[in-house]
N, C-alpha and C positions, 0 to 999 in steps of 0.2 A: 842437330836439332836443339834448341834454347830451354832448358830448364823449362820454363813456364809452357811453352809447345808441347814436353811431354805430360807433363802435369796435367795439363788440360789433354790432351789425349788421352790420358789414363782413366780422368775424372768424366770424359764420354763413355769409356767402355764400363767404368764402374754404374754409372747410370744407365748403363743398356743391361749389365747383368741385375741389378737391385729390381727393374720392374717386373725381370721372370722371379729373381727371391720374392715379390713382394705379390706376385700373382701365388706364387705356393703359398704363401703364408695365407691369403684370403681361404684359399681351398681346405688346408684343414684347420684353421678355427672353423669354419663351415661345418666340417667335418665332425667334429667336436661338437658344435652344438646340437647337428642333426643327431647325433647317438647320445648326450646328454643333456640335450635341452639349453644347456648353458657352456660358459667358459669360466674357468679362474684363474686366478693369477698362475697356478702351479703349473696349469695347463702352459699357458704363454711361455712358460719358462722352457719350456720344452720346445717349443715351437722357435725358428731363428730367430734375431733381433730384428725389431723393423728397419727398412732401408734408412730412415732418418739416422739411426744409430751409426750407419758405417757411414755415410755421406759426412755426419761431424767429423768422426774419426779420423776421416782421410784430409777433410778440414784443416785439422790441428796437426796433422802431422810432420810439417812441413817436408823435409827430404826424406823422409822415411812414409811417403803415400802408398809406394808399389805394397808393401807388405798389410795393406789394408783389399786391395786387388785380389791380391793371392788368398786372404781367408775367403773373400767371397768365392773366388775361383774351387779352391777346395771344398768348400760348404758344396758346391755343386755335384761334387764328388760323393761325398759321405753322404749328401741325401739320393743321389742316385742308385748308389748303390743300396742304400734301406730301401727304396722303392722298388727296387730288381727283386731283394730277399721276399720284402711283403707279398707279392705279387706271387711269387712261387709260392710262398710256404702260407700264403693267408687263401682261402676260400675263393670261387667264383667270381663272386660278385664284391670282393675286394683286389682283385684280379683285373676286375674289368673296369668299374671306379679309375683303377689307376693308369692304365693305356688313355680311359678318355681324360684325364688329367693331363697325361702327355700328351694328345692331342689337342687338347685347348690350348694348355699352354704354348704347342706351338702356333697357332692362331694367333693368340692375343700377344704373345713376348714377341712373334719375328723371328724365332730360331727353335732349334729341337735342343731340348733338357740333356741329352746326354751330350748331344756337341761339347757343351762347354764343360761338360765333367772333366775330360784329360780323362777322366779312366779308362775309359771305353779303350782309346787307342792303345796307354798304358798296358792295360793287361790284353791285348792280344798281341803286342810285340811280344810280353812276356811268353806266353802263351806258345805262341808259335817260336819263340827263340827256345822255350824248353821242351815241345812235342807234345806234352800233356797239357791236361786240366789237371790241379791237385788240390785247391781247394771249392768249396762249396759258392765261396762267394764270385769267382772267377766263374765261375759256371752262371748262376744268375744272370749276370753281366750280358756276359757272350748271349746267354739263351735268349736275353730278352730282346740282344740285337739280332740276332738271329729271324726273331720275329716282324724285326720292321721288314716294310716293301724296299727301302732306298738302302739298307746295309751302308750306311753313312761305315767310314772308312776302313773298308774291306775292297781290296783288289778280287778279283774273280778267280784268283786261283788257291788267295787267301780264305776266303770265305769258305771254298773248299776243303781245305783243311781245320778249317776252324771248326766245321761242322760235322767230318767227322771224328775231331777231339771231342765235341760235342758228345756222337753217338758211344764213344768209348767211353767216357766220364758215366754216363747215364746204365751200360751195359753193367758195369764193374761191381 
């Protein structure tokens, strides 16, 4: 495949994953303002970069685009997994906020939020390659796939072991 073939393949999938970054990003400055009325700059700063930011970046890069891919790909990562912790460790109704977030956002992006983490699968290779659960954040993870109806990539025998590393994690 021709340099510029890839390039432009990359710079499709970078633009299919920025419109789900850029659908979170609307949801919590939303977020944000509904619990403080406003935004500030400090806040933003916390929040990811706007898609404009990585579209330059992957611009300017010349041979070195793929590494503009992968932070978005990871960012995918690090904020699913904050949303797994939230989600257990924050309240009901920050709980439930966040499934329908993931629900929207599979509406409006075209794909489900954790697909494109790589964690998801990541840690139940891990997972099932070492027999336990042993950290907290592993567990989030698994729990909150556990809760989908489609167990996106879980074989059926997997799943069952997974769940009950699950119940032993949760026993202990």
């Amino acid at each position: 495949m021709p340099q510029d073939t890839k390039r432009d393949a990359a710079r499709r999938e970078l633009l299919r994953l920025l419109k789900g970054l850029e659908f979170y990003r609307a949801w919590r400055i939303s977020g944000i303002k509904r619990a403080r009325g406003h935004v500030q700059q400090e806040d933003l700063n916390e929040i990811v970069l706007p898609s404009a930011s990585f579209i330059r970046d992957f611009d300017a890069a010349a041979g070195q685009y793929s590494h503009i891919l992968q932070v978005v790909q990871q960012w995918y990562s690090h904020t699913y997994l904050d949303l797994c912790y939230r989600m257990y460790a924050g309240g009901e109704d920050l709980s439930s906020d966040i499934r329908q977030f993931l629900e929207d956002f599979r509406n409006e992006a075209g794909f489900e939020f954790q697909s494109e983490a790589g964690l998801v699968s990541k840690t139940i290779r891990k997972v099932l390659k070492r027999g336990k659960i042993t950290t907290a954040s592993d567990y989030f993870i698994l729990k909150e796939l556990e809760n989908c109806v489609d167990q996106p990539g879980f074989e059926d025998s997997e799943f069952a072991v997974v769940s009950s590393l699950l119940r032993q994690f949760e026993n202990r």
